[in-house]
N, C-alpha and C positions, 0 to 999 in steps of 0.2 A: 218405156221410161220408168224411173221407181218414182214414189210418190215425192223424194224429197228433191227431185229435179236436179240434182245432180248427175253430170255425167255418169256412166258407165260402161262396162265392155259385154256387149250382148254375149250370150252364149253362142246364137245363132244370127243368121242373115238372110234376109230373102230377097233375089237377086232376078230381075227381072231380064231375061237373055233379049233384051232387043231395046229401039227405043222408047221412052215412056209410052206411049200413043199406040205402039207396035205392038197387033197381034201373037204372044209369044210366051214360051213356056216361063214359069217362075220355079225354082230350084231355090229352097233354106238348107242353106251347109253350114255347120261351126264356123265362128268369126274366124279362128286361126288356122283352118283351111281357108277359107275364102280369102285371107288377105296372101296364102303361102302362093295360091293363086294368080293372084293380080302381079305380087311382085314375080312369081316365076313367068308372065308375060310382058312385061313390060320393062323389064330389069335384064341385063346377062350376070349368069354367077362368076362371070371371070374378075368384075369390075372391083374395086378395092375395095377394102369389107367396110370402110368410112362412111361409101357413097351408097352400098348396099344397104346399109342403117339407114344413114341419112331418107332415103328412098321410101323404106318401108314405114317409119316412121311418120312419113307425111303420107302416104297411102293408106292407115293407120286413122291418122288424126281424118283425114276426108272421107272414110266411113264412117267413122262415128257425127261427124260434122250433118251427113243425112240422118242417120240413126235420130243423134239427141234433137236435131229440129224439126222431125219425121214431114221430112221437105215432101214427098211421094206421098207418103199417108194423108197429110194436111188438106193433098188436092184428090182426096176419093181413091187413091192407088192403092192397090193390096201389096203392094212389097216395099222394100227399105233403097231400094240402088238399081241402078241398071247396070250392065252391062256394054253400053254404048259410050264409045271415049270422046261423043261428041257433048255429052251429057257428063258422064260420071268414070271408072274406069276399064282397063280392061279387064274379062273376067271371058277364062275358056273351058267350060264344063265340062269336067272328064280330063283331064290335060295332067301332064305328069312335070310331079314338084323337082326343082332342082335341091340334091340335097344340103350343103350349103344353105341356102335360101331357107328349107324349112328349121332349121337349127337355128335360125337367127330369130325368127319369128317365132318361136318356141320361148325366146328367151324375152321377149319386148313387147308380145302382143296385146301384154295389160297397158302398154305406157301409149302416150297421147302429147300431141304439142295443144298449150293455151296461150292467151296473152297473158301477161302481168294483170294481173287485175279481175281479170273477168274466170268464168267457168267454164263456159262454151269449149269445146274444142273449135280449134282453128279451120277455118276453111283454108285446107292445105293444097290451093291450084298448083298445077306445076303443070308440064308439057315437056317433051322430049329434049327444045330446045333447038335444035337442025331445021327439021320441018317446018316444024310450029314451035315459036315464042309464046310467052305470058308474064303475066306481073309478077309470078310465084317461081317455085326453084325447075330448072335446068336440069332436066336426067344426065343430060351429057354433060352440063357443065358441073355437074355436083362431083365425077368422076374427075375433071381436072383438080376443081378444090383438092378431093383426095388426095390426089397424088403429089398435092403440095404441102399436103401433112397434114390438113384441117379435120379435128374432129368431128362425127357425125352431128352434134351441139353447133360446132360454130358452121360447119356448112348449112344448116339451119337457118341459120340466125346470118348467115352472108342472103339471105333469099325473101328471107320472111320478118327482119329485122331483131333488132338487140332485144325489145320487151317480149319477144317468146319463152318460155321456159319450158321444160319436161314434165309432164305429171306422171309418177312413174306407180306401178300395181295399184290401177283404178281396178274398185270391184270386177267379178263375173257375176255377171245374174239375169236370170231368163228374163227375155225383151216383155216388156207388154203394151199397148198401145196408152198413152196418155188420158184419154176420156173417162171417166171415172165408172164409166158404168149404168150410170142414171141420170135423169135429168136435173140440174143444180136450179134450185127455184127459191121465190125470197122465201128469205126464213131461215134459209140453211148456213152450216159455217163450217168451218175447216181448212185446212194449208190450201186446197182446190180452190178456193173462194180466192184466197190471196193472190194466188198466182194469175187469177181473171181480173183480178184487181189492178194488179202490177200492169199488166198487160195491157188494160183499155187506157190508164192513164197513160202508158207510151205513145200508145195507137193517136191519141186524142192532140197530140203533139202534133200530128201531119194530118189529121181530121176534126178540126176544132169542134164542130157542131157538137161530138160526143162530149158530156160535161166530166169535166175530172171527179172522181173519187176522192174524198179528202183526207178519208182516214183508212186505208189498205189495211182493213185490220181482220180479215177472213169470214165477216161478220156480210149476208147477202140483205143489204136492207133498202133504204128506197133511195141510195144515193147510186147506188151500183144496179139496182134495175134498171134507173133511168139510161145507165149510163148504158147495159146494154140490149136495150130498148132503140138507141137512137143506135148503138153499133149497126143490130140488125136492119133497121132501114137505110142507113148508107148502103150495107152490102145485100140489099135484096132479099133478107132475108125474114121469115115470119117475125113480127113482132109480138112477142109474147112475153116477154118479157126472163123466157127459158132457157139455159144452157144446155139446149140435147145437142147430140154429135155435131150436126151442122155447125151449129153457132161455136161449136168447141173447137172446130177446128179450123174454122174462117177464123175467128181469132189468134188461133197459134199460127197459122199463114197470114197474117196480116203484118202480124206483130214481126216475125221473121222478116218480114220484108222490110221494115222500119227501121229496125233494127242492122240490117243487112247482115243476119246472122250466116247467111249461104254466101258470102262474099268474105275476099281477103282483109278487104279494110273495116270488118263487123264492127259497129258499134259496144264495146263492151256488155259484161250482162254481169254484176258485181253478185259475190256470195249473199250479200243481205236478202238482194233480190228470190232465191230459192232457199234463204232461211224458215224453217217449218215454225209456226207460230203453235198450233193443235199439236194433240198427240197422233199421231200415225197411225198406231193401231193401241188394241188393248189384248191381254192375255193374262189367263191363267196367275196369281201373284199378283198383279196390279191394284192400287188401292187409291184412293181418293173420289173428288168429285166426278172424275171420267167417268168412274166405275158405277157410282150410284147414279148418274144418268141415264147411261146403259141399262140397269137395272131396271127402273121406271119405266122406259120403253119397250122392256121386253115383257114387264109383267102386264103392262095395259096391253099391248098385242095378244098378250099370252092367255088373257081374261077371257078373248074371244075366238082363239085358235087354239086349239084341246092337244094340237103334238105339241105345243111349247109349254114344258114344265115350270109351276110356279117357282121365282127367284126373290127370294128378299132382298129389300133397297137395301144395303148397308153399306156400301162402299168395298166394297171387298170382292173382289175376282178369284172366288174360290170353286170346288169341282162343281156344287148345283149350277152357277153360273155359266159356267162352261159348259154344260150337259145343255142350257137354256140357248144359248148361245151358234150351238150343232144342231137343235131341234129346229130353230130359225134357222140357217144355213139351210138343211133338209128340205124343208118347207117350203123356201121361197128360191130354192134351184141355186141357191151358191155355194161354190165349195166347201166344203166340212168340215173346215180346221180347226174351230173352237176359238179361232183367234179373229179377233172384230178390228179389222184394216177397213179401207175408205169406202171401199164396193160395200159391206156388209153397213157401215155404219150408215151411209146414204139408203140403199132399201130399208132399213129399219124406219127411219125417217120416214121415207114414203110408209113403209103399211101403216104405221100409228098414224097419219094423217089419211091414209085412206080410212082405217077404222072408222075413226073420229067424225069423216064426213061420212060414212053410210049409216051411224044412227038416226035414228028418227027427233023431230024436235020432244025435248021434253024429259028425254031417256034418262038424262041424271037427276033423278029426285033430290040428292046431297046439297049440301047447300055453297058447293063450291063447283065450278067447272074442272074438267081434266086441263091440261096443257096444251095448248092449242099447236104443237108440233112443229113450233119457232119460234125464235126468240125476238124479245121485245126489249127496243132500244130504243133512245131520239132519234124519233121519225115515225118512231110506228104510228099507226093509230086505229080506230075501231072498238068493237065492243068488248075485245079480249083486252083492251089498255084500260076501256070504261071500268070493266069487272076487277083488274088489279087496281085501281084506284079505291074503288069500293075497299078492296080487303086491306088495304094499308093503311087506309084510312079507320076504319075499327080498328084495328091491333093500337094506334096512334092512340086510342082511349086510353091504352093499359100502358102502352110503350111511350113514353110521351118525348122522347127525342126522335121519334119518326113525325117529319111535321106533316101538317094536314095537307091536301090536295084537294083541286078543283074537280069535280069527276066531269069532266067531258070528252074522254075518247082519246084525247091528243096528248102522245109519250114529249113531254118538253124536258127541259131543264129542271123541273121543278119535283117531275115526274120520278128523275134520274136520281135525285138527290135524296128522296122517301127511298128509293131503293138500295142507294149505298149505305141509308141510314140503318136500315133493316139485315143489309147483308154485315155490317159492321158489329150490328148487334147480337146476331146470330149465328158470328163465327165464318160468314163467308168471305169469299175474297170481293172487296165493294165496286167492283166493276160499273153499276149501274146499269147490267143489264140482264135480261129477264130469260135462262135459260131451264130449262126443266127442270134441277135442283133448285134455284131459286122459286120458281114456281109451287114446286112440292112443299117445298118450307112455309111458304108464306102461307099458301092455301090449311096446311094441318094446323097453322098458329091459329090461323081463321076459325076454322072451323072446331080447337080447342076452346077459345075463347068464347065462341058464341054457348059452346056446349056450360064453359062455368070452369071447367078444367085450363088455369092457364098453366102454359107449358115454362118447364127452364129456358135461360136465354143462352144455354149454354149447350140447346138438346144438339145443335149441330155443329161443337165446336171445334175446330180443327179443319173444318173442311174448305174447300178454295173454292171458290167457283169458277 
């Protein structure tokens, strides 16, 4: 899946030669082989070129239908589909294409049927029709349509109804599993977070115990632990309040089923829903607040890890950056591309939070703490909210439209509002919430201030949070 959950058309497919359960070879061939495939077995090339669309087309949309809700992978399977048409379709390994057949799928095998409304490919059943009936289209009946003059569109849409449409040259791009890579724990944020978000609130629809999520905003804080906290003990699984593989994918199999996204009459899944809130990735040319956070966590990583080249905070994704950026990739076994996508930016996350926890008490003599390697929002609480209270509360001496705070631990309302006070004043975007630019800011104003040096209100202007 790509990160922004949108469909797509795999380059490749891994196709399991028996059924699910079945001891049996797996074989990954190019999607537009494997589908030249199914239809040169299950189709004759004599049949009108209507129904042979038609046909492939909805063979077509039911592999991607596995693909994008990685039905197989969700329940532990190493491959995408099987080849058992008591399950999914035919597929004869080695089998020779009709040519016909491969010409047509040559020309269609980016296009996809959805409903109106939703993203999902369609779960495209269908059955021969003679033998075996089903809810969906008629192999042999699509061939009568033809020959009545129906186009491949409308014999569709005689089978699978009028709200279908075409989506026609969906991306190619190498498949890759869904899971991000690491484990997603509070603290952390990103399009990943939302999409867990989206998700347990559905889930919670036909599982009440799980408490809804109020604000699906990519942000993991203690509304969305709890939420899957109770996930995991409904579904047996460790409570820890952690998103590793497990929980990642018992969610996206849950949800599927809820949803009935592996079924004809699927529930919708609207664009909003897999609308990306974060940025995706970052690279080389990029500038703003993304970039100076990035920055920040690679130089504290980089303080204590000697292959990562010092990078000034400035906001700017220029070549040191990137040089810093390949040194981490190196370092911590990820790819080497210079370019900071969701896998690189979650392990970063984790080492500055490993760092952070292997010093010893005491280690920063400064008179500010580092960034506690999550962000701080209503809900937080503890001594890393105690300490921001602290430091908002002096600047509040000099700044005096930052209003004062009660310091005891607990991120309220009141908490949120010194912080939009401060990010308004210093050029940030006033979120109210505490993410390592914000942090950086406040902590240098701090520790200006105490020094006697107070800073412009202007030192970080332009920047969003």
């Amino acid at each position: 899946m790509t990160d922004a959950q949108l469909p797509i058309i795999p380059e490749t497919i891994t196709v399991h030669l028996g059924a699910p359960d079945q001891a049996a070879q797996n074989v990954t061939v190019n999607f537009p082989d494997y589908i030249k495939n199914v239809a040169s077995s299950e189709i004759y090339p004599t049949w009108p070129e209507s129904a042979i669309r038609a046909n492939i087309l909805a063979q077509i949309t039911f592999a991607l239908n596995r693909v994008y809700t990685e039905y197989y992978r969700s329940r532990g399977y190493n491959f995408d589909i099987t080849n058992s048409t008591a399950f999914d379709q035919s597929f004869v390994y080695g089998r020779d294409i009709f040519d016909n057949i491969s010409e047509i799928v040559d020309g269609i095998f980016n296009d996809y049927l959805r409903r109106s409304g939703s993203v999902a490919p369609l779960f495209a059943q269908y059955c021969n029709g003679t033998t075996v009936t089903c809810g969906g289209l008629s192999q042999w009946g699509s061939v009568t349509l033809a020959e009545e003059g129906l186009t491949p569109i409308e014999i569709l849409q005689n089978y699978y109804g009028d709200d279908i449409e075409l989506v026609r040259d969906a991306p190619v791009v190498g498949l890759s599993e869904s899971y991000p890579g690491v484990p997603l724990r509070p603290g952390t944020s990103g399009n990943e977070i939302r999409r867990i978000q989206i998700r347990l609130n559905r889930i919670s629809k036909n599982y009440p115990s799980i408490p809804k999520i109020p604000n699906p905003d990519g942000i993991y804080g203690s509304e969305t632990e709890a939420a899957v906290r109770e996930f995991q003990r409904v579904f047996g699984l460790t409570e820890d309040g952690i998103i590793g593989r497990a929980t990642w994918y018992m969610i996206q199999r849950i949800f599927n089923g809820v949803k009935r996204l592996s079924e004809l009459n699927a529930e919708g899944l609207p664009l909003s829903d897999v609308t990306n809130l974060f940025e995706l990735r970052l690279a080389e040319g990029a500038t703003g607040t993304g970039v100076r956070e990035l920055q920040y966590l690679l130089a504290f990583v980089g303080y204590f890890v000697e292959t990562i080249p010092t990078v000034t905070v400035d906001g700017i994704f220029g070549s040191a950056t990137k040089q810093a950026v390949e040194a981490f990739q190196q370092t911590y076994g990820l790819p080497v591309t210079g370019i900071v996508d969701t896998v690189t930016w979650n392990r970063l996350y984790d080492a500055y939070r490993g760092q952070l926890a292997s010093l010893p008490p005491g280690y920063f003599t400064e008179a500010t703490r580092p960034y506690p390697g999550f962000q701080l929002r209503v809900g937080s609480s503890g001594e890393e909210v105690e300490a921001l209270q602290e430091y908002l509360n002096f600047i509040s001496d000099t700044y005096t439209s930052i209003p004062k705070l009660t310091v005891d631990g607990q991120f309220g309302a009141s908490t949120a509002a010194a912080v939009r006070a401060y990010q308004s004043l210093f050029g940030l975007n006033p979120s109210g919430i505490v993410s390592a630019v914000t942090w950086d800011s406040i902590t240098e104003t701090y520790r200006d201030l105490r020094e006697g040096t107070d800073t412009s209100g202007t030192q970080y202007g332009g920047g969003i949070e």
